[in-house]
C-alpha positions as CSV (number, residue, x, y, z in Angstrom):
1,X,-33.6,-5.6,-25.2
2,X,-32.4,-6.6,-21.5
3,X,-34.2,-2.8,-20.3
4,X,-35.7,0.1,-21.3
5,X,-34.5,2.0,-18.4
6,X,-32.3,1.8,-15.8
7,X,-33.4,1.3,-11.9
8,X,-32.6,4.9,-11.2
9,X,-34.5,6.8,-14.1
10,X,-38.3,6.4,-13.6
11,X,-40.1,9.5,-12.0
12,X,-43.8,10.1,-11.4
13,X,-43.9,11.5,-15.3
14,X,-43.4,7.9,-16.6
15,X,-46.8,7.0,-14.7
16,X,-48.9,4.0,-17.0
17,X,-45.5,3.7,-18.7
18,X,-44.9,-0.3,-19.3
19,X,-40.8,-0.4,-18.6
20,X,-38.4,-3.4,-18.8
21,X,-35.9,-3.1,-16.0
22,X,-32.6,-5.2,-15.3
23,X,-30.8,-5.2,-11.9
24,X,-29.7,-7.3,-9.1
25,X,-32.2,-8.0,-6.4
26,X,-31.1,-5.5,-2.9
27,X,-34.5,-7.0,-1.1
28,X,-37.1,-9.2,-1.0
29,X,-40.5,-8.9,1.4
30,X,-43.1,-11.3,1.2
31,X,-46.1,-10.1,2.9
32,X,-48.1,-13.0,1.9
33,X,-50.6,-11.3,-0.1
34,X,-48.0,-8.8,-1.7
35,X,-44.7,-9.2,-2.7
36,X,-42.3,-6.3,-3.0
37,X,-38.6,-6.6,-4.6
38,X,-35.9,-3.8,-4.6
39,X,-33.8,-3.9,-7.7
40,X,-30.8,-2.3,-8.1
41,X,-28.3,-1.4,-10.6
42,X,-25.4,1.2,-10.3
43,X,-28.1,4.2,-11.1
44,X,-30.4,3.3,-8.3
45,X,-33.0,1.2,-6.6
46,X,-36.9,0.6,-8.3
47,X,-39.3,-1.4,-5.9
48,X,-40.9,-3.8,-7.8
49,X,-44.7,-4.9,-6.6
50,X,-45.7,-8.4,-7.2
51,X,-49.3,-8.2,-6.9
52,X,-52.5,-10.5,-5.3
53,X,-54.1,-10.8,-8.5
54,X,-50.7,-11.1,-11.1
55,X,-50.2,-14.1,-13.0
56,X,-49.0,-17.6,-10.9
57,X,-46.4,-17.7,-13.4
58,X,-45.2,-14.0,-12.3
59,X,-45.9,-15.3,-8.5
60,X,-43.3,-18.4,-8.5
61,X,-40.6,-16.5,-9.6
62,X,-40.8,-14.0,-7.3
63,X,-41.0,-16.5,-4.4
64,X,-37.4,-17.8,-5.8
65,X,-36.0,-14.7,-5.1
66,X,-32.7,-14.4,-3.3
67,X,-30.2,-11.4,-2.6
68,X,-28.0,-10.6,-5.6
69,X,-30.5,-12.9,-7.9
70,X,-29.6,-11.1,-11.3
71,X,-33.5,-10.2,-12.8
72,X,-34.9,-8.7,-15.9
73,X,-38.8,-7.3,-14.8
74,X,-41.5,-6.1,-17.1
75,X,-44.5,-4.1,-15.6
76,X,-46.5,-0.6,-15.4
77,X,-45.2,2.0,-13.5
78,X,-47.7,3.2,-11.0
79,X,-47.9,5.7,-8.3
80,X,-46.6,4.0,-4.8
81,X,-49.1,4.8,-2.0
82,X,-46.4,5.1,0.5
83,X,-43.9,7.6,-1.0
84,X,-40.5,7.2,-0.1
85,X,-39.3,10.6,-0.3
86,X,-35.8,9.7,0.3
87,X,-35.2,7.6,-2.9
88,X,-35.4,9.1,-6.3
89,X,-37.8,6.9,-7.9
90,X,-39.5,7.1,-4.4
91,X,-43.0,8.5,-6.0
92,X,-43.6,5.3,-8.1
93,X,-42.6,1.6,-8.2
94,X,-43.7,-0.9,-10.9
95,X,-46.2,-3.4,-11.2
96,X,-44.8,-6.3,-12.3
97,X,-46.1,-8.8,-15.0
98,X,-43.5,-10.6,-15.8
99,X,-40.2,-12.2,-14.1
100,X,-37.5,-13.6,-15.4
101,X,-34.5,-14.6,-13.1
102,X,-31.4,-14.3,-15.2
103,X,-28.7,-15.8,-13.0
104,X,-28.9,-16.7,-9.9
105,X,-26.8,-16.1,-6.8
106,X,-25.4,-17.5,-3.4
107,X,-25.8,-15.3,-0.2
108,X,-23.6,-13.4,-0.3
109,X,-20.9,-12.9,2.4
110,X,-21.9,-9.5,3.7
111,X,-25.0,-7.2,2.7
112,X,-24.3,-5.2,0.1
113,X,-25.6,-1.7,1.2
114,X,-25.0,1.6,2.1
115,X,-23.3,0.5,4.9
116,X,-21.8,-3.2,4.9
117,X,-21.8,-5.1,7.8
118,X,-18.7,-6.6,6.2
119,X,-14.5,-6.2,7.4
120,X,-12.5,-4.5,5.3
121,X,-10.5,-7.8,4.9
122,X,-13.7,-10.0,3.6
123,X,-14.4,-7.0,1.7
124,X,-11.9,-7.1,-0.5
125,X,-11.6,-10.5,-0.7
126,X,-14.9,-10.1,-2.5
127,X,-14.0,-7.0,-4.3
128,X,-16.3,-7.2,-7.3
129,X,-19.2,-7.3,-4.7
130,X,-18.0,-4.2,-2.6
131,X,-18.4,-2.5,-6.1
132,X,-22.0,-2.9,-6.2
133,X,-22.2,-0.7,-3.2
134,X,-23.8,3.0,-3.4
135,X,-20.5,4.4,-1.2
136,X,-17.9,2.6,-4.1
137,X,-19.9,3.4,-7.4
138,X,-20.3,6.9,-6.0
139,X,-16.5,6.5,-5.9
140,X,-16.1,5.1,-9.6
141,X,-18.2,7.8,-10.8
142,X,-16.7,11.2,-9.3
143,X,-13.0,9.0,-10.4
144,X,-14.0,9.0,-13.5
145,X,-16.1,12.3,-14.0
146,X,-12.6,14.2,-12.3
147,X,-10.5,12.1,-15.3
148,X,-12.9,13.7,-17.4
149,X,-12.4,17.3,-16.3
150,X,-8.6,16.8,-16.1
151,X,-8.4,15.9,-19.9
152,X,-10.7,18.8,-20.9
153,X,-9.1,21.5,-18.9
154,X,-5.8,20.4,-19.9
155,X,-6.7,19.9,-24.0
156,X,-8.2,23.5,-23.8
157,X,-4.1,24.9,-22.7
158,X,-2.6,23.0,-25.8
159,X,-1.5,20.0,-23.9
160,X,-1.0,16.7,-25.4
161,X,-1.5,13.2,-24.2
162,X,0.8,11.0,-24.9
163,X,1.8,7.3,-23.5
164,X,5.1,6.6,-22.0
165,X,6.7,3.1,-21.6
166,X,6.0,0.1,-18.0
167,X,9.2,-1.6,-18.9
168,X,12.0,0.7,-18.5
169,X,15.3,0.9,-17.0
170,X,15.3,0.8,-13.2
171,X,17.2,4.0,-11.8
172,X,17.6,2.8,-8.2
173,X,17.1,6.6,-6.2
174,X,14.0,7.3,-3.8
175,X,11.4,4.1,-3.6
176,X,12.7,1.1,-4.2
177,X,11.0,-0.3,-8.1
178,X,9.4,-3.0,-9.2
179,X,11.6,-5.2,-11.8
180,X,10.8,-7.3,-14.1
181,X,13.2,-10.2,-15.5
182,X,13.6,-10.2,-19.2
183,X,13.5,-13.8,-21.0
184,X,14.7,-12.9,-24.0
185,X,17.4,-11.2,-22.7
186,X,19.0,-13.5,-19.6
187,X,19.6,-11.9,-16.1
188,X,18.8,-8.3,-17.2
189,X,15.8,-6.8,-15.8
190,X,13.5,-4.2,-16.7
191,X,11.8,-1.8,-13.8
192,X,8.3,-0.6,-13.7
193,X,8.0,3.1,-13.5
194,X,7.8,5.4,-9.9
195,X,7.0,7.8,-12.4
196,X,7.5,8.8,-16.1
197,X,9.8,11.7,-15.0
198,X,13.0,11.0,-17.0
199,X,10.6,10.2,-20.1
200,X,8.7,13.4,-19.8
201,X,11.9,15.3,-19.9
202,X,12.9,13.5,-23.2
203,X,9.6,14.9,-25.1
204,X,10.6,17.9,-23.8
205,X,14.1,17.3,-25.5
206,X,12.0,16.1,-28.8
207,X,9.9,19.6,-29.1
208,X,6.3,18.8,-27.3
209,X,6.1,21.6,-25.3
210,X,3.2,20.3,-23.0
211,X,2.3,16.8,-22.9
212,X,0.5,15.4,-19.8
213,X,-0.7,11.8,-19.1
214,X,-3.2,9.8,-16.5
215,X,-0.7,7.3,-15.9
216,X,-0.1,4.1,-13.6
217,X,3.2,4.5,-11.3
218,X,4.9,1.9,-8.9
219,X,6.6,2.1,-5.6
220,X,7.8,-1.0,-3.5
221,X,7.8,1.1,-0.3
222,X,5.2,0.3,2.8
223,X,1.7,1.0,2.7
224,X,-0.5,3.5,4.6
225,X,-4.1,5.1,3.9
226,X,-3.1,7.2,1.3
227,X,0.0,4.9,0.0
228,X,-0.7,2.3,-2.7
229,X,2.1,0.1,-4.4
230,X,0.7,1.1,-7.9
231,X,-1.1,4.5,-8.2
232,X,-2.5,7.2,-10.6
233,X,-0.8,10.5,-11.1
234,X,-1.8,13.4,-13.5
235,X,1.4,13.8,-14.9
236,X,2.5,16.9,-16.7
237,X,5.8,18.6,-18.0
238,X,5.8,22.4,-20.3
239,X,9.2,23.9,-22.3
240,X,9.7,27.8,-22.0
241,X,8.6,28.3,-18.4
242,X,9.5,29.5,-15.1
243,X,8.0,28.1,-11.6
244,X,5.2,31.0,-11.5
245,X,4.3,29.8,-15.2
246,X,4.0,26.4,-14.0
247,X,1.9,27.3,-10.8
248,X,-0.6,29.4,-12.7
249,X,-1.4,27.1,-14.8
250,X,-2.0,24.4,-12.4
251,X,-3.6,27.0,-9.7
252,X,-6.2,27.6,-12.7
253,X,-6.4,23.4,-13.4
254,X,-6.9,22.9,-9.9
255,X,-9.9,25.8,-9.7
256,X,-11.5,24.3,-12.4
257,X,-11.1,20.6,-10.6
258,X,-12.9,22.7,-7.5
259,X,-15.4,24.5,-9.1
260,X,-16.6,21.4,-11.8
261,X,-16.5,18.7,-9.7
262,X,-17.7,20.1,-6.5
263,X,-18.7,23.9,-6.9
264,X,-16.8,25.2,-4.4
265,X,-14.2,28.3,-4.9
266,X,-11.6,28.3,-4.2
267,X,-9.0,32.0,-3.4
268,X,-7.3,33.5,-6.0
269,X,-4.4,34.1,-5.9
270,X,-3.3,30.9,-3.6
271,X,-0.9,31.6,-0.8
272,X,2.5,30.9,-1.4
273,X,4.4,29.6,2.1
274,X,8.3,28.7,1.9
275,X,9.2,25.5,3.4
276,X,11.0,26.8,6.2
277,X,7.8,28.7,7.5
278,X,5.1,25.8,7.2
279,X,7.9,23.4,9.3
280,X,8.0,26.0,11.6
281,X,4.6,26.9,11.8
282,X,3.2,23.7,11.6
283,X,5.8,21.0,12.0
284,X,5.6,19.8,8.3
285,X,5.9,20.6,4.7
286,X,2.5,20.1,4.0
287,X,0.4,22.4,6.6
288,X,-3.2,21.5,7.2
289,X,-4.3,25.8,7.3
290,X,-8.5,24.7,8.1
291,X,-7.7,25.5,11.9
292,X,-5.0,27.4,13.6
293,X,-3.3,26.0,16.6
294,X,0.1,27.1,15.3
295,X,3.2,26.2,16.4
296,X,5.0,28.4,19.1
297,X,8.9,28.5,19.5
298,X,9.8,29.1,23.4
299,X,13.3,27.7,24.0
300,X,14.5,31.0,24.6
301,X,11.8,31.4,27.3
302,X,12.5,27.9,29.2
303,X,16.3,28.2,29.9
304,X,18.1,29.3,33.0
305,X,15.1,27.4,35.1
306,X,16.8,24.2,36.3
307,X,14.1,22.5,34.7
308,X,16.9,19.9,33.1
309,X,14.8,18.4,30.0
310,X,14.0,21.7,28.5
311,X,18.2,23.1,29.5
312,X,19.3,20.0,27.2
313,X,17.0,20.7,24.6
314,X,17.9,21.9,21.1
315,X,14.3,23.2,20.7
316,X,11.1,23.7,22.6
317,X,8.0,24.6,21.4
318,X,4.3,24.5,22.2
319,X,0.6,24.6,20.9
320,X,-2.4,26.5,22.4
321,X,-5.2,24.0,22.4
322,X,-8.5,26.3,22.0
323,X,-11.0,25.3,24.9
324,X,-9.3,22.3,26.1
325,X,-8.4,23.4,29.5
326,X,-11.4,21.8,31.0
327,X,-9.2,18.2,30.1
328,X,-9.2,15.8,32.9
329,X,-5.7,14.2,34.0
330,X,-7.2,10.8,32.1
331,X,-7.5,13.0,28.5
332,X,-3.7,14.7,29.2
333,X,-2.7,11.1,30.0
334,X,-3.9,9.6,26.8
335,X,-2.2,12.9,24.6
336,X,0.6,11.7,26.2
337,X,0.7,8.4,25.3
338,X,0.2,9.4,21.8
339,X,3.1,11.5,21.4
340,X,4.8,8.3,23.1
341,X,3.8,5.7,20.4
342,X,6.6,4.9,18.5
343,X,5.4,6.3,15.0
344,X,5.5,9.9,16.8
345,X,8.3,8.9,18.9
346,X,8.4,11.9,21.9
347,X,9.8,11.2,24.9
348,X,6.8,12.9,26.8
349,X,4.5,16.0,26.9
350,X,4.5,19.3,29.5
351,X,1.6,21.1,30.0
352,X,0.3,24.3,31.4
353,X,-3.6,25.2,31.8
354,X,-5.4,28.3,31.8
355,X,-8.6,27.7,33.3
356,X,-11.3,30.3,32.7
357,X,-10.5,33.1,35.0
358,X,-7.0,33.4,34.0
359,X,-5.4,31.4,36.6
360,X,-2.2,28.9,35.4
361,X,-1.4,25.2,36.6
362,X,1.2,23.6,35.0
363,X,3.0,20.1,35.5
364,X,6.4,22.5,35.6
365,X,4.8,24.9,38.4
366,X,7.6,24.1,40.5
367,X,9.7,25.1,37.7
368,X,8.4,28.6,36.6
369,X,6.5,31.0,38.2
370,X,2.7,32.0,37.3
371,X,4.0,34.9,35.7
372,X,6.4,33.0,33.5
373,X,4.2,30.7,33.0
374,X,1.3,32.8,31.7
375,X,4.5,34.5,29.9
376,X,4.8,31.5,27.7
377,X,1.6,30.7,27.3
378,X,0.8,34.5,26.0
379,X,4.2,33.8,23.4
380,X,1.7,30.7,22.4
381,X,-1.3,32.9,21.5
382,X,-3.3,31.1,24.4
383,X,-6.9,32.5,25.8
384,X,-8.3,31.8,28.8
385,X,-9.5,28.0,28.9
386,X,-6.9,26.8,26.6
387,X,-4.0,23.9,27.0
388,X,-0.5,24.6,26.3
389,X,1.2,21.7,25.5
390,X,5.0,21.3,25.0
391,X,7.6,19.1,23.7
392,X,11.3,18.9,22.8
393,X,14.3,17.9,21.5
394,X,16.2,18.1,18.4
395,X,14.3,20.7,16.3
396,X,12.9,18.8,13.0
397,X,12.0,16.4,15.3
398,X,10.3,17.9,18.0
399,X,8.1,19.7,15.1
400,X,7.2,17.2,14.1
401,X,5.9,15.6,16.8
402,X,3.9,18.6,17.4
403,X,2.5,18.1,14.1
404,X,0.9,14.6,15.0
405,X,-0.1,16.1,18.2
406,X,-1.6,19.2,16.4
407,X,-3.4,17.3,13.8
408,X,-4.9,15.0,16.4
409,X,-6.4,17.6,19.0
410,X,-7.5,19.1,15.6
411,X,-9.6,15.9,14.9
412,X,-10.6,15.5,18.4
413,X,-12.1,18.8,18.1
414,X,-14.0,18.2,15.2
415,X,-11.6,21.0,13.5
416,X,-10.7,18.5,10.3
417,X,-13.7,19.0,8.1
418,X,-13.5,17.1,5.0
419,X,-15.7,19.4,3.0
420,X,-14.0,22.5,4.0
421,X,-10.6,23.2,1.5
422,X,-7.7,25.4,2.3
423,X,-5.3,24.8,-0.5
424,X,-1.9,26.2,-0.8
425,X,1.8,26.0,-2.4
426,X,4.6,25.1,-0.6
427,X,7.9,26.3,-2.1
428,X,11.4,26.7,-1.6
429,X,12.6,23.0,-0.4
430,X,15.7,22.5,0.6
431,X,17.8,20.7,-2.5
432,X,19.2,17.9,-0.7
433,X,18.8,16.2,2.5
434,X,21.0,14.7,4.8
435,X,21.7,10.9,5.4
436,X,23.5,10.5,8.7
437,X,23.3,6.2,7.9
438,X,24.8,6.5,4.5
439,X,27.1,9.9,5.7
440,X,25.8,11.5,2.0
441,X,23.4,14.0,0.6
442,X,20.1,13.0,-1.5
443,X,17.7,14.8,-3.8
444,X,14.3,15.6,-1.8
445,X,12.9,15.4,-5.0
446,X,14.7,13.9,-7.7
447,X,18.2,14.2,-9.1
448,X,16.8,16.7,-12.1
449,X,15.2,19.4,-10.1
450,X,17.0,22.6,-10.5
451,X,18.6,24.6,-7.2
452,X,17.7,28.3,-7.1
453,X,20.2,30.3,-9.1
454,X,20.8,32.4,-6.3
455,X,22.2,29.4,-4.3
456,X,24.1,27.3,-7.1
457,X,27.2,29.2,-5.4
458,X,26.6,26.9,-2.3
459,X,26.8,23.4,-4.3
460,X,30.0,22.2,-3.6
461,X,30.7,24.6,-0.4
462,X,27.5,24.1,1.8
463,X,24.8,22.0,-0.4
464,X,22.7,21.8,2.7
465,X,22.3,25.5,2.1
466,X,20.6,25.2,-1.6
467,X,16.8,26.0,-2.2
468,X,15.4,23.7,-4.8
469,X,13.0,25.0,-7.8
470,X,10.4,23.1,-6.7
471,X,6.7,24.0,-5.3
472,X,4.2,21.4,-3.9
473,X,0.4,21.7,-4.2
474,X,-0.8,20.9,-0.7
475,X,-4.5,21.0,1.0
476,X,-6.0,19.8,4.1
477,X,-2.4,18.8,5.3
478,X,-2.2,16.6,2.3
479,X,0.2,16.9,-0.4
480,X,-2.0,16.2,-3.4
481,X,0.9,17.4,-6.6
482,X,4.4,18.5,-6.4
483,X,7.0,19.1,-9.3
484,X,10.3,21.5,-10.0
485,X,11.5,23.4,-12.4
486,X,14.2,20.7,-14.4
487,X,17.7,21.4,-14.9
488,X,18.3,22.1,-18.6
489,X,22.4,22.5,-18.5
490,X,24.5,19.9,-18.9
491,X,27.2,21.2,-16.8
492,X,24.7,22.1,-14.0
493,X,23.4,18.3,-14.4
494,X,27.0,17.0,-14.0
495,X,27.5,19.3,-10.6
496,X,24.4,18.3,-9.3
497,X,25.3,14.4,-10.0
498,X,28.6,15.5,-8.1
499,X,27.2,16.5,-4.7
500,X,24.8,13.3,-4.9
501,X,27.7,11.3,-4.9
502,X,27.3,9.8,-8.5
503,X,30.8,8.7,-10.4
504,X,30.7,10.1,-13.9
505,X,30.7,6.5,-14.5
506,X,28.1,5.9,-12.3
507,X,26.1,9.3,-13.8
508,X,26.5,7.8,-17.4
509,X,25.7,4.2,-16.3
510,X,22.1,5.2,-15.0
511,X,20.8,8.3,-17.2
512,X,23.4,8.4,-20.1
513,X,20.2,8.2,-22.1
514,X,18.6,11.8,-20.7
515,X,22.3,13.1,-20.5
516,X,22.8,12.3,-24.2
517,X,19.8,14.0,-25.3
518,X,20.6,17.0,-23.3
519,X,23.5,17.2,-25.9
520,X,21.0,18.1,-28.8
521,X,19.6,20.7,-27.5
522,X,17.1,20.8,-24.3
523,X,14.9,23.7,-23.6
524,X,14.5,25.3,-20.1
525,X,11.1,23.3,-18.9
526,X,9.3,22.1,-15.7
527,X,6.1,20.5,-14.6
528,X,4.9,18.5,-12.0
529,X,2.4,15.3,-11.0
530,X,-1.0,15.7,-9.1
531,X,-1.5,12.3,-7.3
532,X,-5.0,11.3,-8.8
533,X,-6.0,9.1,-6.4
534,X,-5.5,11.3,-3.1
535,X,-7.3,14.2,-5.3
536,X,-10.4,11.9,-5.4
537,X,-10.1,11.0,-1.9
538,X,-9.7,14.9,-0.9
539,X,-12.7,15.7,-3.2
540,X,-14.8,12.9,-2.4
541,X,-14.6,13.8,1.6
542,X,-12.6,10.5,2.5
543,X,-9.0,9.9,4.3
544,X,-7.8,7.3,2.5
545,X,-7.2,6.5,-1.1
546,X,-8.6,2.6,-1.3
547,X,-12.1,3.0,-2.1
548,X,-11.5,5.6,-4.9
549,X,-9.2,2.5,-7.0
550,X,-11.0,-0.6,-8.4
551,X,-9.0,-3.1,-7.1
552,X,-6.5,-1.6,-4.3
553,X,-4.2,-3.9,-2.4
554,X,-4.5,-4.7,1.4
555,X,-1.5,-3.0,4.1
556,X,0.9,-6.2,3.0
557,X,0.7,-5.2,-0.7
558,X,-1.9,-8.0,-1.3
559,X,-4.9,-8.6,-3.7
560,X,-6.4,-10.9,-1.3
561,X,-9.0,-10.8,-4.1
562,X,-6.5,-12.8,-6.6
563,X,-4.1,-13.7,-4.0
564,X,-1.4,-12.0,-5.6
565,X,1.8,-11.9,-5.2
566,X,1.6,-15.8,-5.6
567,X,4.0,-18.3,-6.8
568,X,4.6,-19.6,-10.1
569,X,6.0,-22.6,-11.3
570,X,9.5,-23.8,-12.0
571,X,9.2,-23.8,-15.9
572,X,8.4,-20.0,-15.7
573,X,11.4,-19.9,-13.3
574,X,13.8,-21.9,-16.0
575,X,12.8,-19.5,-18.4
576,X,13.9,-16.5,-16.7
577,X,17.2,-18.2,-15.7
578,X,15.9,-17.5,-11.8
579,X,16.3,-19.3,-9.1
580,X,14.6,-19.0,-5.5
581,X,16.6,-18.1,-2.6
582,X,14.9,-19.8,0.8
583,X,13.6,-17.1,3.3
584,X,15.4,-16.7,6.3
């Protein structure tokens, strides 16, 4: 037996206890006379006390000691004179009276703590060591113990898990996919998955009324914090609903999720906001509601001034940052250049102060009078010592610009906490979206989501007019799950193939499979995915999704750790009938 307990499990009860512990060595301090050893394994840290009068035997070992030295330790636990009161096994540590090193290790390239004094690149290079760290395995754990409440949640309401297919046709709409050459059959490929939604619509098709699955997806599409080129989504689909049977269920999974994993509450019923009035209120489709700060439309206000920016605007509209009229010309400067960068892509940034008497200044003064301006700023919801600030242009874009601008005063005013949770549904997307590049219309969501039957009038005549089925769990300005209600009718399938621009040739060529089974008899049905690995990161208090996956990938789609993508050799190549194209 390698241990009778693990470095986290002693307490003062286990006092005079002999205990055979296993770890990896955190620390080692010689103090000549005494020698003390943290060991650590993923339940916590035991100090270990090498003592004047133990063994010589017990002695040498201990003065071989290096970080990350793997080591099995059999002693007494005793009562520590100095208590540590901020460890759990702080009350005792154990006497050692025997050694034994059972692998030994290099230094390793960064200290493997609570905090590393590692870069994220060298850290996960050396992946499998960042995984010994407290901050990661807390990570693994709440990953796993929120897979766990999934499944039992889910089981309890009669869904099934069931596995689909990796290697499956590639259905070129959205992300581009991952393919995969076939040998045995030459110059045909296979895709990996974006996500199993044409295969969860076939089980509908076959009778399982409500399967679900934890499954791995893939997108070859850039990276960001909360963007991953494989992922986790908790994938679900139901027969025999409607969108409000679909939300309750998930509004009840997603209460559970809170209460279990983190016991917070959260309000019942959830607020339900069409799409139209979180873009407008907050410049995106996925609001963060922990602060207000809304957004203000003034165009009607600005006009007829001579100000010539604001007369050639489609839009204008403004935010009322709460106490931030004390901001020095440097801190309205640097807001400025943020709206400027290229990723939020405004061509500047008006303001107007109210300092704490009442009194306006503006960088338009010459523009407006005080009156007009305080007019505005009154439309904005602004007290006395806040900042207006103003942008325009065309209208989606101009929103959302004061989005990015919104969400970073929030963060500069400590608004963003991660342990406070406004959930909510967003609902009523638009069907299709516009492609001015490609002059054509394409799904927001996905070629199978069903319009709103009061709008399937507006298909051929004005498709930009349709309201899709579709609702989107969102919190902390995240989108965290989002899913439709499918189309069931074949005809209404073929229509909706139409206005995408699809051939019937074209239709049958790509999802002749889910168009043939629609033949047999499909029921009316729905669902939608939660995206598992931005839930952990919302639960677990972080903004970005690396730390809660094993082994992520870098911002260049790399596992530095394998260094992977890599090459592979011409025989592989021969077999796949491929041939390498030189990069420009």
């Amino acid at each position: 037996m390698y241990r009778t307990h693990t470095c986290g499990q002693l307490r003062a009860e286990d006092v005079n206890r002999t205990v055979t512990l296993a770890g990896w060595v955190q620390k080692v301090r010689n103090l000549g006379a005494m020698t003390f050893i943290d060991l650590r394994d993923r339940y916590g840290i035991t100090q270990i006390v090498v003592e004047e009068h133990s063994d010589e035997a017990t002695k040498a070992v201990a003065a071989e000691l290096g970080r990350e030295f793997v080591l099995q330790v059999t002693g007494k636990v005793i009562e520590r004179e100095s208590k540590n009161p901020k460890m759990p096994t702080g009350d005792i540590e154990v006497a050692a009276t025997s050694l034994r090193i059972l692998n030994r290790a290099i230094t390793p390239p960064f200290t493997i703590e609570e905090h590393s004094d590692g870069g994220d690149d060298l850290r996960m290079k050396y992946r499998y060591l960042d995984l010994r760290r407290p901050p990661l395995q807390r990570a693994m754990a709440l990953r796993h113990r929120m897979a766990h409440a999934v499944r039992t949640f889910l089981d309890k309401e009669g869904f099934l898990e069931i596995e689909t297919p990796y290697l499956i046709k590639s259905t070129p709409e959205g992300a581009r996919d991952f393919v995969v050459p076939s040998r045995m059959n030459p110059n045909q490929f296979y895709a990996l998955p974006q996500s199993p939604q044409t295969l969860k619509q076939l089980l509908m098709v076959a009778g399982y009324d409500r399967y679900f699955q934890i499954v791995r997806c893939f997108r070859d599409e850039d990276l960001r914090a909360d963007r991953q080129p494989e992922f986790t989504q908790i994938d679900c689909e139901m027969s025999f609903v409607e969108q409000d049977d679909v939300i309750d269920v998930f509004e009840r999974m997603m209460r559970y999720m809170f209460k279990e994993i983190l016991n917070v509450d959260i309000p019942e019923p959830l607020q339900r906001m069409p799409w139209i009035e979180a873009m407008e209120r907050f410049g995106c489709d996925k609001p963060d509601l922990r602060f207000g700060m809304e957004i203000h439309e003034i165009t009607p206000m600005v006009k007829g001034h001579g100000f010539s920016i604001f007369e050639d605007a489609e839009y204008v509209g403004a935010i009322a940052a709460e106490g931030c009229a004390t901001y020095t010309r440097k801190q309205i400067d640097e807001l400025t250049e943020f709206v400027k960068r290229p990723q939020v892509g405004a061509k500047g940034l008006v303001w107007i102060r109210l300092d704490a008497e009442g009194n306006v200044k503006s960088s338009i003064d010459k523009f407006y009078t005080p009156d007009e301006l305080k007019a505005i700023a009154a439309k904005c919801e602004a007290k006395a010592g806040d900042l207006v600030l103003v942008i325009c242009g065309p209208k989606f874009k101009a929103l959302g610009q004061l989005c990015a601008l919104r969400l970073e005063i929030g963060d500069r005013l400590g608004l963003r906490d991660h342990f406070k949770f406004a959930p909510l549904w967003v609902v009523d997307f638009p069907m299709f979206e516009w492609d001015d590049e490609t002059q054509r219309f394409y799904a927001m969501h996905h070629p199978f989501t069903s319009p709103k039957p009061e709008d399937i009038e507006f298909l051929e005549s004005d498709p930009g007019r349709v309201r899709a089925n579709a609702y989107d769990f969102v919190c902390n300005g995240t989108e965290v799950g989002g899913g439709s209600i499918r189309i069931h009718d074949p005809k209404l399938q073929a229509l909706i193939f139409k206005v995408l621009g699809f051939t019937p040739e074209k239709a049958e060529e790509q999802f002749g499979f889910l168009i043939n089974a629609f033949k047999y008899g499909a029921p009316p049905h729905g669902g939608l995915a939660f995206g598992f690995d931005r839930m952990c990161s919302l639960f677990g208090g972080a903004d970005s999704i690396r730390d809660y996956i094993a082994f992520p990938k870098n911002n260049a789609g790399r596992d530095v750790m394998l260094d992977a993508p890599s090459a592979i050799d011409k025989a592989q190549l021969d077999e796949l009938y491929l041939d390498l194209k030189p990069v420009e």
